[in-house]
C-alpha positions in Angstrom: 0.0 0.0 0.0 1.0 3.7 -0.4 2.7 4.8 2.9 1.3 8.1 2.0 -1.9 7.8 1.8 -4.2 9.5 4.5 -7.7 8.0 5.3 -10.4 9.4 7.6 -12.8 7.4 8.1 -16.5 8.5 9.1 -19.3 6.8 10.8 -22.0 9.4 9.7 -24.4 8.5 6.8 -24.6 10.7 3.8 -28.0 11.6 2.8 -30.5 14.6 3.8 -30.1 14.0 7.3 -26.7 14.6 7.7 -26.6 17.3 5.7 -25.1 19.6 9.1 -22.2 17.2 9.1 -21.5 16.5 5.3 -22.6 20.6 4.8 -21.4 23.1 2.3 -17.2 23.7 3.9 -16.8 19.5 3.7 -18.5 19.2 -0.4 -16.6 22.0 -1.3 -13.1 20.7 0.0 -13.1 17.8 -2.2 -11.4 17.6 -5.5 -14.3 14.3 -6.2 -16.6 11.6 -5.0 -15.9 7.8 -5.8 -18.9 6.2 -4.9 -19.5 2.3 -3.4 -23.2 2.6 -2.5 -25.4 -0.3 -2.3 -29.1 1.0 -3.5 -30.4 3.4 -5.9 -31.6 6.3 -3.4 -28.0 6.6 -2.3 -26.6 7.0 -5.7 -29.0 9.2 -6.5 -28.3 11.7 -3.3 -24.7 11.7 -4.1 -25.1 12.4 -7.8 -27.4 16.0 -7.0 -24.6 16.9 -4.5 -22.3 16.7 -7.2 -23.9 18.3 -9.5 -24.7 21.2 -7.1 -21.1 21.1 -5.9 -19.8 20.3 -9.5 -17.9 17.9 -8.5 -16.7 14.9 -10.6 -18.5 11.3 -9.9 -16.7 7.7 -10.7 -20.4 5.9 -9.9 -19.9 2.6 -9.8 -21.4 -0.9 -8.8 -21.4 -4.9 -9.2 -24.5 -7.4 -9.4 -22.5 -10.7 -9.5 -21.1 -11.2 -12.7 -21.9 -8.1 -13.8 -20.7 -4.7 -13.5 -20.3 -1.1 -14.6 -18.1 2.0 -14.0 -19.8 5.7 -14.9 -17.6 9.0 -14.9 -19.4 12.0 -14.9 -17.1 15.3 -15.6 -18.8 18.6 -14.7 -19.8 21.2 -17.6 -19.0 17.9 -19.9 -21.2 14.8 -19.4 -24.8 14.1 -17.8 -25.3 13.1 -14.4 -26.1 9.6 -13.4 -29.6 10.7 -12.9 -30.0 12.1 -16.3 -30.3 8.2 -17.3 -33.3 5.8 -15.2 -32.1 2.0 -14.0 -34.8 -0.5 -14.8 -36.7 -1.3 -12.0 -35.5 -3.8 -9.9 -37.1 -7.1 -10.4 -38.9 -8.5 -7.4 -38.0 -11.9 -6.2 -41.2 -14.1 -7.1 -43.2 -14.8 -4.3 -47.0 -15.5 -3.3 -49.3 -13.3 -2.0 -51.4 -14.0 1.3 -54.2 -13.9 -1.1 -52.7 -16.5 -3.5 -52.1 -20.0 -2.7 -48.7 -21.6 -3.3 -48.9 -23.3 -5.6 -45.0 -22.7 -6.9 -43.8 -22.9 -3.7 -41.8 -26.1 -3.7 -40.0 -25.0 -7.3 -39.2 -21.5 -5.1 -38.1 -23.1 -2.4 -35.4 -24.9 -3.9 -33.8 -21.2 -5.1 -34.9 -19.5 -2.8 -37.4 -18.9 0.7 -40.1 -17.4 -0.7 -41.2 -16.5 2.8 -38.3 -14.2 3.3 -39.9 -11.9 1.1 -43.4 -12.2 2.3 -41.8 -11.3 5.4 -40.3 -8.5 4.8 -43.8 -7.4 2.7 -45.4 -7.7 6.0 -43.1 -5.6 7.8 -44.3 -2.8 5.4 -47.8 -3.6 5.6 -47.8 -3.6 9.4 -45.4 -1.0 10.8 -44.7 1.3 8.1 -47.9 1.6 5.4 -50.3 2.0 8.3 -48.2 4.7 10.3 -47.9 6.7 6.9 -51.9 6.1 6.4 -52.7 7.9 9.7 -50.4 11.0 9.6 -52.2 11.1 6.1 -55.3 11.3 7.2 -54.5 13.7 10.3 -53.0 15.9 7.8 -54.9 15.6 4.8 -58.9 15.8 4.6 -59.3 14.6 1.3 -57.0 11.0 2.0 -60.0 8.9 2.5 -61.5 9.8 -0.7 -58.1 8.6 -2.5 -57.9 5.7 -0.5 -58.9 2.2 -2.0 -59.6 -1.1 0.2 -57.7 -4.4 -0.9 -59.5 -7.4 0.2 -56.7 -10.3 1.1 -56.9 -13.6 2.9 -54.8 -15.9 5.3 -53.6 -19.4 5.5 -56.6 -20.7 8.0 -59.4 -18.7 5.4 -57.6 -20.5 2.6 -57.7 -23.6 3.9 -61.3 -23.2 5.5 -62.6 -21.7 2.0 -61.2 -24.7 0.0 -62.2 -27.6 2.8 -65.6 -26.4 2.0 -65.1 -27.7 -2.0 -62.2 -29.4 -2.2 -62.8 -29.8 -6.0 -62.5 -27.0 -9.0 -64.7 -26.6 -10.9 -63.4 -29.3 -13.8 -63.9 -31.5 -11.1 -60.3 -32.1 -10.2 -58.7 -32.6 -6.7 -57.7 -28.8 -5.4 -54.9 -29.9 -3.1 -52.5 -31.7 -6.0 -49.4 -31.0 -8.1 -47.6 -28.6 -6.9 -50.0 -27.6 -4.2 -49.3 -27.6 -0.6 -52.3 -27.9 2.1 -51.5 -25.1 5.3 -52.1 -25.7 8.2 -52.3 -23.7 11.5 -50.1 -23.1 13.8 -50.8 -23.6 17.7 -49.5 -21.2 20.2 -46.6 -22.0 22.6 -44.8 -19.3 24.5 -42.1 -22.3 25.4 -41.2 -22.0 21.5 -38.3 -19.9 21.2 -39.4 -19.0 17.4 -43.1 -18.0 18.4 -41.8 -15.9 20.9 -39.7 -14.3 18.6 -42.2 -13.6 16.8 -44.3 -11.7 19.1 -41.4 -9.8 21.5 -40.1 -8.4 17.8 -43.8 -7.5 16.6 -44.7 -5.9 19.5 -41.7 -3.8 19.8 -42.1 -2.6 16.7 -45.3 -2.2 17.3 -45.1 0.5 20.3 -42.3 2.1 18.5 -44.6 3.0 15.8 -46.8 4.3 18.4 -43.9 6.1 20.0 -44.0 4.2 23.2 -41.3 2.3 24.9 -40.6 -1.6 24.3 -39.0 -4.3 26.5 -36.5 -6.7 25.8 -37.2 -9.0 28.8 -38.2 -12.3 27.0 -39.1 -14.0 30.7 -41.3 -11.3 31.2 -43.3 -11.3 27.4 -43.5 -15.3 28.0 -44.8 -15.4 31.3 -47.5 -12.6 30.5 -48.3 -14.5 27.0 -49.2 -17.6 29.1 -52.0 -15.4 30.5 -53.9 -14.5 27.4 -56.6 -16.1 26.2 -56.6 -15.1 22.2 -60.4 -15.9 21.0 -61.2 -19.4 18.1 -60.2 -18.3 14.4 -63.3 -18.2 12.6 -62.7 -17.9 9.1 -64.7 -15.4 6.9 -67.8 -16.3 5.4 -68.0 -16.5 1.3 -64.6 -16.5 0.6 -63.4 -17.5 -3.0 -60.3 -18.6 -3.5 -58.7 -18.1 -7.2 -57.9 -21.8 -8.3 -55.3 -20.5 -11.2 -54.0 -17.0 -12.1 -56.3 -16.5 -15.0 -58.9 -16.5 -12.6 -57.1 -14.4 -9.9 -56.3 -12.1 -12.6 -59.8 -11.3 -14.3 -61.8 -11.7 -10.8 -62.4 -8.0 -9.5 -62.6 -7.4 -6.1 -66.1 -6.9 -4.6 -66.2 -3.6 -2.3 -68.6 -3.7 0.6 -69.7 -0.1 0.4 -72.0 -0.3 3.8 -68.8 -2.1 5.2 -66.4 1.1 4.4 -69.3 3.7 5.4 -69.2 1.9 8.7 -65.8 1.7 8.9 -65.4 5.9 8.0 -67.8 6.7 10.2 -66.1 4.9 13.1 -63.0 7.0 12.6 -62.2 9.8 15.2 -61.8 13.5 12.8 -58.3 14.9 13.1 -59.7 17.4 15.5 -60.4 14.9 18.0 -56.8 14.0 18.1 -54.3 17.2 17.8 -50.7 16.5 18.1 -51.2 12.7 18.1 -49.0 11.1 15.2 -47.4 7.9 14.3 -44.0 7.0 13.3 -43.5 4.8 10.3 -40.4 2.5 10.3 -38.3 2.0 7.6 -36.5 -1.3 7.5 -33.1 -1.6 8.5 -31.5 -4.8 7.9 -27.6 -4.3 9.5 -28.8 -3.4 12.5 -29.1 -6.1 15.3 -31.1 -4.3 18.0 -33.8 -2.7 16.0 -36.0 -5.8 16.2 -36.2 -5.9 12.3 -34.3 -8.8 11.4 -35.8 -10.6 14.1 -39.3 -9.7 12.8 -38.0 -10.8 9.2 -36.7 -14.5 10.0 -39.4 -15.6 13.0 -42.0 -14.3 10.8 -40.6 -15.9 7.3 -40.2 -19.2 9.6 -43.5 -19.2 10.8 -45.0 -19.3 7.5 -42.7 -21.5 6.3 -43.7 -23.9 8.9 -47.9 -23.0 7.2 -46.9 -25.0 4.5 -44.2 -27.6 5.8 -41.5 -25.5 3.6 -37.9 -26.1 5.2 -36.7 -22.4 7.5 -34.1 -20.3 6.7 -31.4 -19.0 8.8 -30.6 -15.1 9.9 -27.9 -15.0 7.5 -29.7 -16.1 4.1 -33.4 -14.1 5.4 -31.2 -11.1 5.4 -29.9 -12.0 1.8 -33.8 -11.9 1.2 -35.1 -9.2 2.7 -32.2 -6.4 2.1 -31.9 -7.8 -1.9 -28.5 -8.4 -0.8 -26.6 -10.4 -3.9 -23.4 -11.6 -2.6 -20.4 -9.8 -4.6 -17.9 -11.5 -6.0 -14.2 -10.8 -5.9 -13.3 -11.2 -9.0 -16.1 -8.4 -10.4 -15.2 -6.2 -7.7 -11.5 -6.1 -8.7 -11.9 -5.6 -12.8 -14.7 -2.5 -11.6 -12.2 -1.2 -8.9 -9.0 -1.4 -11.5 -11.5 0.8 -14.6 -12.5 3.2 -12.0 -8.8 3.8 -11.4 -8.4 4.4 -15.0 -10.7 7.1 -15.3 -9.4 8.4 -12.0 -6.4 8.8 -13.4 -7.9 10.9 -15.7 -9.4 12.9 -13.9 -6.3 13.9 -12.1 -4.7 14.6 -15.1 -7.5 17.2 -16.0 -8.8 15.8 -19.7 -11.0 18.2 -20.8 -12.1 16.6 -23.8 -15.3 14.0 -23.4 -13.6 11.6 -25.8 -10.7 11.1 -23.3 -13.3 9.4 -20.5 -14.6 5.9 -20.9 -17.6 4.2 -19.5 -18.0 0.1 -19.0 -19.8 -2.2 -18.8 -18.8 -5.8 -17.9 -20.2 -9.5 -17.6 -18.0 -12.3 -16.7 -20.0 -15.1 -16.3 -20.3 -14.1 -21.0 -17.0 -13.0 -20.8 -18.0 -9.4 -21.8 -16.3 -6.2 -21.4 -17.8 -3.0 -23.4 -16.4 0.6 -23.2 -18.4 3.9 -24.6 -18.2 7.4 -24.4 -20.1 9.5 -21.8 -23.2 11.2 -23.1 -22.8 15.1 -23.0 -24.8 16.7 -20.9 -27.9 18.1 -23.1 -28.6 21.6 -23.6 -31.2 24.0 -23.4 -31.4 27.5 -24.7 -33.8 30.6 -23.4 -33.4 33.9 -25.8 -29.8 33.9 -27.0 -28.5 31.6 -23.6 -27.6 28.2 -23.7 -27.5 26.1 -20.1 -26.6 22.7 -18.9 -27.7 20.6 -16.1 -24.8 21.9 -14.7 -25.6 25.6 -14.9 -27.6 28.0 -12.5 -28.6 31.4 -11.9 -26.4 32.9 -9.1 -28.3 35.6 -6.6 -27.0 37.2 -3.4 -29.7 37.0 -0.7 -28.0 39.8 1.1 -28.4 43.5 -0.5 -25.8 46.3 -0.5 -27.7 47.9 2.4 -27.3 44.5 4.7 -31.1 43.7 4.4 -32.2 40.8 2.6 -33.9 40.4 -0.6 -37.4 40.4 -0.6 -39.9 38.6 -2.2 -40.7 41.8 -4.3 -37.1 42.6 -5.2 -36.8 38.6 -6.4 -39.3 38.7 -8.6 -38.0 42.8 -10.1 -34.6 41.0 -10.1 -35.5 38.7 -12.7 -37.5 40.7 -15.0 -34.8 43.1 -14.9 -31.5 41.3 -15.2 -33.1 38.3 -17.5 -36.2 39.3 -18.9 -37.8 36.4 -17.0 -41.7 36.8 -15.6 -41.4 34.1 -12.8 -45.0 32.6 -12.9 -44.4 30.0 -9.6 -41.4 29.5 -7.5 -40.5 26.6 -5.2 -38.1 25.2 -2.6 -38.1 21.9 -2.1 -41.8 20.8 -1.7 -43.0 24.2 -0.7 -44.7 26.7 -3.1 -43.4 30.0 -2.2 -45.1 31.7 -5.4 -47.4 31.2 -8.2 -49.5 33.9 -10.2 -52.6 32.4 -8.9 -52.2 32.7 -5.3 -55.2 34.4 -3.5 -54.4 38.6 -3.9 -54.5 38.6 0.3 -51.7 36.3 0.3 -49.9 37.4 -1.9 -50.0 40.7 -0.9 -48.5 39.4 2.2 -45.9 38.0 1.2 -44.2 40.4 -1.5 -42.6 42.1 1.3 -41.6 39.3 3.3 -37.4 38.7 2.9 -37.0 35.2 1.1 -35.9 33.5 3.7 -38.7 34.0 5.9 -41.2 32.5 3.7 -38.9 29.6 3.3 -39.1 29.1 6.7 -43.2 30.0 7.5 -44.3 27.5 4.2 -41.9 24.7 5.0 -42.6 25.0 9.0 -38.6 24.1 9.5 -36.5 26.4 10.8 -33.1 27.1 8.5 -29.9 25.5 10.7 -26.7 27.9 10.5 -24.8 25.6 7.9 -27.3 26.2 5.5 -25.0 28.9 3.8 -28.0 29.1 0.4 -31.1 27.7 -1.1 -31.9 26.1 -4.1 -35.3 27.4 -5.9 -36.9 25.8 -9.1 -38.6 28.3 -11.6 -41.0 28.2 -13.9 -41.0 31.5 -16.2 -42.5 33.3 -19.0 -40.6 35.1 -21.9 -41.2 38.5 -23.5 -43.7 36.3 -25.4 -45.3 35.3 -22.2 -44.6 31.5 -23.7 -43.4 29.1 -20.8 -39.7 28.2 -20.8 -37.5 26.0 -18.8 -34.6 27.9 -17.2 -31.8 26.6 -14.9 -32.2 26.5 -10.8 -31.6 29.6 -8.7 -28.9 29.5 -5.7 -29.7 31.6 -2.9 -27.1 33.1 -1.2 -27.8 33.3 2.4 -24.2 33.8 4.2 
């Protein structure tokens, strides 16, 4: 290794909520980012603060066999999110409302449970959360709401006990089908009372109450409650292939959802009360989330006599972890160096950088030129992606700009009529705010609106703001136009 070479290492995340640690002073003391990220979101992050920071990207990343290096040179190429990945693909699993009937072909690639599991850790302590601060916050929610109808392993099996023939007569539970059946209660099993300690953590966290780790205590208070007979829903259908899952629409009790909207408390009844949505975490030990994953996954498993899987290979699942291989990881490591190199150097010329794209498993190893960054032209100037109108928040005089002066600044200095203006998710402007408002706020200084519309008070490392525009011309025709940064400090 190079004796001279200087790491410091840092335990903090990058992303939005770091942004008072990874702030304006630490982007703008690097010479470049070499990313090693492991999802989508990430990569996505770090390519806007480059851009903003114009900084150059090696983005790079391995799936198995495969790999690929990106270099993206400021005021040259597009960013990595000029481009969209495909979606990932899903691993193939069965819904609770499905049967499974490919389970045994799944299970010898992979626990299709896992999955399931980590579904359900959505459905229960993130998707609901979400749901209620919704509809605390927004009065139309319910009306954009739609019910799903779903069943469970005991309504399956109750439903097709009923008739155990289709209707061509032949036997429902053959081939490839596997009968459920349900699981008895013991707090003396170590993997139901996994099950339950992790759930109901999770649980009161999502309510913002405290837990408890004492697994004597959950077990001996489990052996106290009396949990009332299953009785499986009347007139359930099950689907006896996918054609018929497929074309069978769901049947909406509408006196049911009445019932059920009437029953809800109005958000007045309930001010200040919120949830907290948790988003799944797979690397950490202690959050209860793995633990949810793998006694949960087990449990269903065991529905349908399907052989468990361990910690290590539900994680694999769960996080869409695909194990990396050394030899990928070496050939994408040795063509980022090549294009670091060149970078260093300081080629200007878009010719000089390489992209590539590999696949051992073929062999194949492909090279092309970066894409230039597109460009886009308002009268007589031409901008980039990497371009932006530059404004000093703070006036001659020491006072700030106001809304007012913004808006003259433009139409003076660029000939621009600013019909809306944003930050972020907040509309600070548009030409069809009520006059009352409006009026309000065209003598407001910028940064106070910022902070009255978004309700977040600015932290002292926020040295500017970035606003989005949408403008007329002289022709009062709509035009895109670059983003604005706002000097604050």
């Amino acid at each position: 290794m190079n004796p001279a070479l200087r790491v410091s290492s840092r335990t903090d995340r990058v992303g939005p909520d770091t942004e008072r640690v990874y702030d304006d002073d630490f982007f703008e003391g690097l010479d470049g980012v070499a990313n090693a990220l492991d999802n989508v979101d990430a990569r996505l992050y770090m390519d806007r603060r480059c851009v903003y920071y114009r900084k150059p990207l090696l983005e790079s990343g391995t799936l198995g066999t495969k790999g690929n290096v990106q270099v993206v040179i400021p005021f040259l190429s597009e960013s990595y999110s000029s481009s969209q990945d495909p979606p990932e693909k899903a691993i193939p699993i069965c819904h609770p409302q499905e049967l499974p009937q490919r389970h045994r072909a799944h299970a010898a690639v992979t626990p299709p449970h896992a999955q399931w599991a980590r579904d359900e850790f959505e459905g229960l302590f993130k998707q609901p959360a979400e749901n209620v601060n919704q509809y605390l916050m927004d009065p139309k929610f319910l009306e954009r709401t739609l019910r799903l109808a779903g069943t469970q392993p005991l309504e399956v099996l109750e439903a097709v006990q009923r008739s155990l023939k289709t209707n061509s007569g032949t036997l429902f539970w053959s081939g490839p089908k596997r009968c459920p059946h349900p699981l008895v209660f013991d707090p003396d099993n170590p993997l139901h009372l996994d099950y339950v300690v992790a759930a109901a953590n999770l649980f009161a966290q999502s309510y913002g109450i405290a837990g408890s780790r004492d697994r004597a205590g959950v077990a001996e208070l489990l052996r106290h409650v009396r949990v009332p007979p299953f009785a499986p829903k009347a007139g359930v259908r099950i689907h006896v292939s996918d054609q018929e899952l497929q074309s069978a629409s769901a049947a909406l009790d509408d006196g049911r959802l009445e019932e059920l909207k009437a029953s809800l408390p109005s958000p007045e009844e309930l001010p200040g009360f919120r949830m907290f949505p948790i988003d799944f975490e797979k690397d950490d030990d202690t959050n209860f989330h793995m633990d949810f994953i793998v006694a949960a996954s087990n449990l269903r498993a065991e529905n349908y006599d399907i052989p468990p899987a361990d910690r290590h290979k539900s994680k694999l699942i769960a996080g869409k972890i695909i194990p990396a291989i050394a030899t990928t990881t070496a050939a994408v490591v040795g063509l980022a160096c090549l294009e670091l190199f060149k970078l260093v150097q300081g080629h200007r010329r878009l010719s000089s950088y390489k992209n590539a794209f590999l696949n051992l498993a073929l062999p194949f190893v492909g090279f092309s030129e970066p894409l230039a960054c597109p460009r886009n032209k308002y009268y007589e100037v031409e901008w980039t992606l990497w371009d932006r109108f530059e404004v000093q928040g703070l006036q001659p005089d020491g006072q700030e700009m106001t809304l007012r002066q913004f808006l003259a600044y433009f139409k003076k200095e660029h000939r621009l009529e600013i019909t809306m203006l944003s930050q972020g998710v907040s509309m600070l402007y548009s030409f069809f705010m009520p006059a009352a408002k409006l009026r309000e706020r065209h003598d407001q200084p910028m940064t106070e609106i910022v902070t009255r519309v978004s309700k977040k008070k600015l932290g002292r490392h926020v040295k500017a703001l970035v606003f989005e525009l949408c403008c007329n011309d002289d022709s009062d025709a709509d035009i895109e136009v670059p983003y604005v940064r706002y000097t604050i400090r």
